[in-house]
VMD Tcl script that draws the C-alpha trace (Angstrom):
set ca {
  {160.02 -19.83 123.17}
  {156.68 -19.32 121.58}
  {153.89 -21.73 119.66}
  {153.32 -22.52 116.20}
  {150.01 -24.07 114.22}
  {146.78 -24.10 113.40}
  {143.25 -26.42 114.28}
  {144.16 -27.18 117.67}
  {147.38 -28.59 116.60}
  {150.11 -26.48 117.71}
  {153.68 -27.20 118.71}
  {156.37 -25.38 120.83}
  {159.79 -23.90 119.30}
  {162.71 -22.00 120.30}
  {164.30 -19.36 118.65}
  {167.59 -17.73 118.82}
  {167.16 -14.09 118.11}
  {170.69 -13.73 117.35}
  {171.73 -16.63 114.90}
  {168.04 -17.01 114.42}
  {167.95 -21.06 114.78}
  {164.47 -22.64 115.37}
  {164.26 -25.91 117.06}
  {161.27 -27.92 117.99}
  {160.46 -28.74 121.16}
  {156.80 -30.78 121.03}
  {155.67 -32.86 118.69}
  {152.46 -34.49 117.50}
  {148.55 -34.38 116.75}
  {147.57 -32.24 119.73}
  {147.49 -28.82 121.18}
  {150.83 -27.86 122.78}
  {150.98 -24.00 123.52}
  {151.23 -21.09 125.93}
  {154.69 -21.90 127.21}
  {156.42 -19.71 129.23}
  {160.27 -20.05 130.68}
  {160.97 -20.84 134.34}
  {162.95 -18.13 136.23}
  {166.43 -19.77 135.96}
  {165.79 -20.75 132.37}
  {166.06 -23.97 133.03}
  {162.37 -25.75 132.35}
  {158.75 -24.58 130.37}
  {155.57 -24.63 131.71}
  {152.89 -25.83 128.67}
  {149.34 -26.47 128.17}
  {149.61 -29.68 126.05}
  {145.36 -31.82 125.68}
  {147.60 -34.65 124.36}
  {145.45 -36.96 127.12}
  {142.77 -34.99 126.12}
  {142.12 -32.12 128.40}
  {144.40 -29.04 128.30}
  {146.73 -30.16 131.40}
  {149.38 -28.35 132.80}
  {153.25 -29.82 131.72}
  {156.71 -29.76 132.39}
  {159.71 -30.26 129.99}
  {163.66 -29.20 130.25}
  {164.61 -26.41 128.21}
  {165.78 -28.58 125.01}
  {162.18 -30.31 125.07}
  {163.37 -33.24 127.43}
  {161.41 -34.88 130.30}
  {158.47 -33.67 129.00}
  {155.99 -34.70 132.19}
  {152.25 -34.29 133.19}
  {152.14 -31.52 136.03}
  {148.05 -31.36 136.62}
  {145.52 -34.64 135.98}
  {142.17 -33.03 136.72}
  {140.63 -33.99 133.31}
  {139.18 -30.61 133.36}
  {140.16 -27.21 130.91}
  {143.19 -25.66 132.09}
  {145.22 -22.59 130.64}
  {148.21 -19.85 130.71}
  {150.40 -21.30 133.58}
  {152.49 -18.38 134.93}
  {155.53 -18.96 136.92}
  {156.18 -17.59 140.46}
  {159.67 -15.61 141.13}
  {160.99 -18.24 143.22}
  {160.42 -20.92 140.18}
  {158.57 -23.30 142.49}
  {154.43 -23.07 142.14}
  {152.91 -21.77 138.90}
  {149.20 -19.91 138.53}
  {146.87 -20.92 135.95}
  {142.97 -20.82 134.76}
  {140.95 -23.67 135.72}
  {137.49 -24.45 135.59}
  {137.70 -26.99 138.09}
  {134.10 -26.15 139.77}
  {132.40 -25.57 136.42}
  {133.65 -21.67 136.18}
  {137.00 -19.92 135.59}
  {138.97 -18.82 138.32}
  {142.89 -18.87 139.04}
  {144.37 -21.79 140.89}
  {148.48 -22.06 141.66}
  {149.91 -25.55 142.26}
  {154.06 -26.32 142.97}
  {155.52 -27.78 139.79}
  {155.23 -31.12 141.13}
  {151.43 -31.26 141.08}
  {150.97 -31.07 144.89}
  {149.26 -28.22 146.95}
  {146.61 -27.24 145.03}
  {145.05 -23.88 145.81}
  {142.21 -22.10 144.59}
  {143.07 -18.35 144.04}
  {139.95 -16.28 143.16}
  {136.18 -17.60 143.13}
  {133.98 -15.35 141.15}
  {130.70 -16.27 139.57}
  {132.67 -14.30 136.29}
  {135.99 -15.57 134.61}
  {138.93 -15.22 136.21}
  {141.70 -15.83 133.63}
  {145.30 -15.05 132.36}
  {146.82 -14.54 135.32}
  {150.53 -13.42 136.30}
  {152.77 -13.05 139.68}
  {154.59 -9.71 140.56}
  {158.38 -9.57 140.26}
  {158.03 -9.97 144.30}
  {155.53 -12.58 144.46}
  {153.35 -10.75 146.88}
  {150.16 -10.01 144.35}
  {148.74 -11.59 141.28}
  {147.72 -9.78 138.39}
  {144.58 -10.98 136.12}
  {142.00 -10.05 133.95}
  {138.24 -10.78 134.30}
  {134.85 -10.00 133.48}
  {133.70 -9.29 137.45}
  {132.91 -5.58 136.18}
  {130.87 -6.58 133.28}
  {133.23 -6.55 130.60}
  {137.29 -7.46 130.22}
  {139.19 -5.79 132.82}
  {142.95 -6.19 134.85}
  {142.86 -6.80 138.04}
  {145.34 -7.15 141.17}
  {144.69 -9.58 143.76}
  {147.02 -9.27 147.03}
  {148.27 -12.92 148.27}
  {148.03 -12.03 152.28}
  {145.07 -9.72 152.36}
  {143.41 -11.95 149.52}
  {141.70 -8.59 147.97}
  {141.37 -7.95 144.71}
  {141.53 -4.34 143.34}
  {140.11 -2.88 139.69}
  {143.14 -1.49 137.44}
  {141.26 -0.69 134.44}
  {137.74 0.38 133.37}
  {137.16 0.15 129.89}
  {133.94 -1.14 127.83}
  {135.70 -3.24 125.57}
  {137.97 -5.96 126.43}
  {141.20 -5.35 128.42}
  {143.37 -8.91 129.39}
  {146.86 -10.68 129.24}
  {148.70 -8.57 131.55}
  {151.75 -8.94 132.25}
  {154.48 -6.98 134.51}
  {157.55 -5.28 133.92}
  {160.74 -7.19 135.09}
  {160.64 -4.04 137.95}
  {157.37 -4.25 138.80}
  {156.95 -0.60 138.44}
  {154.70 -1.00 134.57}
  {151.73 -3.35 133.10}
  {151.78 -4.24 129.83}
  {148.59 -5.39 128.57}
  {145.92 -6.11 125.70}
  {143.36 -3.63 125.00}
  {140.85 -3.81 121.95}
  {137.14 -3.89 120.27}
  {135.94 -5.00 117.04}
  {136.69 -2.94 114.15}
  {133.29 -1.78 111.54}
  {133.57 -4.56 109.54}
  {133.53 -6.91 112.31}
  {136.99 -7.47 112.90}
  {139.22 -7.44 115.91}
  {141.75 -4.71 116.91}
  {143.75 -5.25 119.18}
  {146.58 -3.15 120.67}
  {149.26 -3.01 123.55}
  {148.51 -0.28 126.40}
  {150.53 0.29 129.56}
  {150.25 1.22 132.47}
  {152.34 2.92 135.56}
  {151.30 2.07 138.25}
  {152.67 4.65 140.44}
  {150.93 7.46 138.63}
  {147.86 5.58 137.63}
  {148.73 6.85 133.92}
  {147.89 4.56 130.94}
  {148.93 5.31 127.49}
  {149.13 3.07 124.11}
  {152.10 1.42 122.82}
  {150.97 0.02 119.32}
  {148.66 1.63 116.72}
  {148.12 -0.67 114.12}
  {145.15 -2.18 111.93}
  {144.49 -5.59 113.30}
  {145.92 -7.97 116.13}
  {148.73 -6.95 118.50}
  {148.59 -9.44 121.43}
  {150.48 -12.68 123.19}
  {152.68 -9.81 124.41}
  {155.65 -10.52 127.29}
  {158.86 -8.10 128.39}
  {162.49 -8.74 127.40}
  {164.44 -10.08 130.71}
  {166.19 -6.20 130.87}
  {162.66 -4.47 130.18}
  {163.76 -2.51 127.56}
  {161.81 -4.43 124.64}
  {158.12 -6.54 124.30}
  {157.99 -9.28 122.16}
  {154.58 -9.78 120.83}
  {152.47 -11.37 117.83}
  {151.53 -8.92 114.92}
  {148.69 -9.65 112.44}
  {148.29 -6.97 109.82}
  {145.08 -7.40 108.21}
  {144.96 -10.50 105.58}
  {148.00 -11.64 106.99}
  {149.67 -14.42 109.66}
  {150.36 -13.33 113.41}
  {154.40 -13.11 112.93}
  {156.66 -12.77 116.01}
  {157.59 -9.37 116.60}
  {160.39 -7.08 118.99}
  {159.45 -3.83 119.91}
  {161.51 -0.56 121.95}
  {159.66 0.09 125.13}
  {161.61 3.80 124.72}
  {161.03 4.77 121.11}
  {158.07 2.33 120.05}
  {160.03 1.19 117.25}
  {159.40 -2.14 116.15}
  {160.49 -4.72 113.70}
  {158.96 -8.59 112.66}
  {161.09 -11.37 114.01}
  {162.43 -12.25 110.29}
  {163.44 -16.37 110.53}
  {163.42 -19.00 107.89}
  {160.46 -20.77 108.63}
  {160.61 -23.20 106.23}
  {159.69 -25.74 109.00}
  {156.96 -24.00 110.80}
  {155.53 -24.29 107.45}
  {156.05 -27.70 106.56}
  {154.38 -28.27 110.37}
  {151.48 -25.67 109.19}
  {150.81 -26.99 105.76}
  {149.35 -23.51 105.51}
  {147.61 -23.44 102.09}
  {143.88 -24.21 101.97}
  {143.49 -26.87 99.58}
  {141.29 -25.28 97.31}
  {140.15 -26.42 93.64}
  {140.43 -25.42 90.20}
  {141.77 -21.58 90.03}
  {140.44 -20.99 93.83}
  {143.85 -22.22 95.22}
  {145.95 -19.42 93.00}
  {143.49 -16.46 94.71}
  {144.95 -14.15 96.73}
  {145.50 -14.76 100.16}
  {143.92 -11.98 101.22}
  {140.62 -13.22 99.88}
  {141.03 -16.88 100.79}
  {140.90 -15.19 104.56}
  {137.39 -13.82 104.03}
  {136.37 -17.26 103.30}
  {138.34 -19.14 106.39}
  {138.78 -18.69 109.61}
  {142.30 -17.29 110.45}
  {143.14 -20.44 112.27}
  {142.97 -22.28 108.74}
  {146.27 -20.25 107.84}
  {147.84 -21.09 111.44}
  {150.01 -18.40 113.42}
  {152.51 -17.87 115.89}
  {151.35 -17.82 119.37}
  {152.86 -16.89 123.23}
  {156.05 -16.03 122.89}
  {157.99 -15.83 126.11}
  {161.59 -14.27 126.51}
  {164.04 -16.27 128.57}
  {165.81 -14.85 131.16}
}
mol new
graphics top color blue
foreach p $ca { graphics top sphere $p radius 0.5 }
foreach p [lrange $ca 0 end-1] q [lrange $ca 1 end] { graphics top cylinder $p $q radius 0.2 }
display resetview
């Protein structure tokens, strides 16, 4: 499952990585995105503002019974599942900063995770559901960090200057895959995939490529990451990657209808519209041309 669009007006899709069939799950003039696959496989937790305010929803695994899980009218983002499949974790800036909340899928019981005067955000349960992994900004700048559900600590994983977020664990608990990045010299982001053991305390870098590598999430067997690629002067494009040999390859699909969805080309005038894209990008923001977003790997 993963998001597609652009302006604030994305929708979710399925993919079959075999027969490589899309099918669309949202619809509409609103923001659907992050979604991320229940244990059993069953349902997908969304962000969706379609009342206005990123909530939290529900909806079956064709797109079905598409229901409203939070209604706090306030910003709300990256729901996370627990193992068990019955509460999910989330950012919230309920009391006017973010910190990580977990509620049970029916919108009851309410809890309030971490309270930091810095941003508390993307966070994820471990395979066991005893701890919750996160980044934040509590050191000064973009780091992971573990928080322990019964001694309610939180402990530093990561120390870097730059910005270090969206971690996520491996299906065995035993690896962190994460985002790690600064701004390139002409301004630009890099962004690349970094792991870490957490056994041996030993990080080391997965991707090595000129612009974005992020949205990243581990195949159910943990041999593969599926992640979003953006070469420079180019769209983020779903792509698989070998946790062994670092090999990886784009996701290739028709997406004839993720583009009819995008309407991707600026409307331009005169010769302006036959430019390259690559310089039509210096002049818009990379949201103009739209990209794919979150992907999630069921189990």
């Amino acid at each position: 499952v993963f998001s597609s669009g652009k302006h604030g007006d994305y929708d979710i899709w399925t993919i079959n990585l075999e027969d490589k069939k899309v099918s669309q799950l949202t619809d509409g003039n609103c923001k659907n995105d992050c979604p991320r696959w229940s244990p059993d496989g069953t349902e997908i937790a969304y962000i969706s503002n379609q009342t206005g305010t990123p909530e939290i929803w529900l909806m079956e695994a064709s797109g079905a019974n598409q229901r409203q899980v939070t209604r706090s009218k306030q910003w709300q983002n990256t729901p996370s599942w627990s193992p068990d499949g019955e509460r999910l974790v989330f950012t919230a800036n309920y009391e006017g900063n973010f910190d990580i909340y977990s509620i049970r899928k029916d919108g009851t019981d309410l809890q309030r995770v971490t309270e930091h005067a810095e941003a508390d955000y993307s966070p994820e349960y471990s395979p066991d559901g005893k701890k919750i992994v996160y980044a934040s900004k509590r050191s000064g700048s973009e780091n992971i960090w573990l928080y322990d559900l019964e001694s309610k600590e939180s402990t530093q994983l990561t120390d870097y200057e730059g910005r270090e977020y969206c971690p996520t664990f491996s299906p065995d608990g035993k690896v962190l895959i994460y985002i790690s990045g600064d701004l390139n010299p002409d301004g630009s982001e890099n962004l690349e995939i970094f792991a870490l053991e957490l056994a041996e305390n030993k990080t080391f870098q997965i991707t090595k490529n000129p612009g974005v590598d992020r949205f990243v999430r581990w195949s159910p067997d943990g041999k593969h990451l599926i992640y979003c690629a953006q070469k420079r002067s180019s769209a983020e494009r779903l792509t698989v990657l070998e946790y062994s040999s670092g090999r990886y390859e784009e996701v290739r699909f028709d997406r004839t209808r993720l583009d009819i969805e995008l309407d991707s080309q600026p409307k331009g005038y005169g010769l302006f519209q036959f430019l390259p894209e690559s310089f039509r990008r210096k002049l818009y923001p990379d949201e103009y041309f739209g990209s794919e977003r979150y992907p999630d790997w069921k189990s």
